[in-house]
N, C-alpha and C positions, 0 to 999 in steps of 0.2 A: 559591680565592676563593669558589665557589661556595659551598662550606660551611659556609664563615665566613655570608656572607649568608641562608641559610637558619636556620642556628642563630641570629642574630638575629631574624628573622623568628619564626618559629618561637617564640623567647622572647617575645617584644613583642606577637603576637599570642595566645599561649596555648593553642597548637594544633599540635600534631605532624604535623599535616593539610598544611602549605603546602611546595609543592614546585616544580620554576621555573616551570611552568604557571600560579603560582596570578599573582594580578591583585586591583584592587578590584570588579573585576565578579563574580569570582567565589571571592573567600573574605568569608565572610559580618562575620569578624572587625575586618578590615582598615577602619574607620572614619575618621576626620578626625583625633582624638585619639589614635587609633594610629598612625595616618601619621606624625603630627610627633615622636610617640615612636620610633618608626621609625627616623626621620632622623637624632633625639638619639645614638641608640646606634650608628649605622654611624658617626656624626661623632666621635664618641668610639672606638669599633673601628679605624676607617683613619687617625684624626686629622687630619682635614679639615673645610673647612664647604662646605654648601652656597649656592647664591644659590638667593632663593624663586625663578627660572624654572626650574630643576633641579629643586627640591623642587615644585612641581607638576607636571612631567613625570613624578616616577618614579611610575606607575601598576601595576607589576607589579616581576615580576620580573627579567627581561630590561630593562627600563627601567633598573634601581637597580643593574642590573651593568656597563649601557653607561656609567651616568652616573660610575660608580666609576673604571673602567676610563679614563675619558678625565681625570677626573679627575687619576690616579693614574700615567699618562703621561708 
């Protein structure tokens, strides 16, 4: 799963750079409009939706895996 989500990431921000450390604090990429692009393609990737208290939570990486993850349970 990890990989899937990074190769998303990855995609959606444009950046080879983002790895599970990365966050919106610290990839420069990762803006508002990439966020919800973000979201688009994990919801399309795992075929699920999010509720917006999820999609504002997922802040990093570790966020968007926990949220998958229980999701996906």
């Amino acid at each position: 799963m990890d990989e899937k989500i990074l190769e998303i990431m990855r995609s959606v921000f444009g950046t080879q750079d983002v790895t599970t450390q990365s966050s919106q604090t610290n990839c420069d990429k990762w803006d508002s409009l990439r966020h919800l692009n973000l979201i688009v393609e994990l919801e399309d990737a795992f075929e699920l939706e999010f509720e917006p208290e999820e999609i504002a939570e997922m802040k990093s990486f570790d966020a968007v895996k926990a949220c998958l993850e229980k999701k996906l349970s």
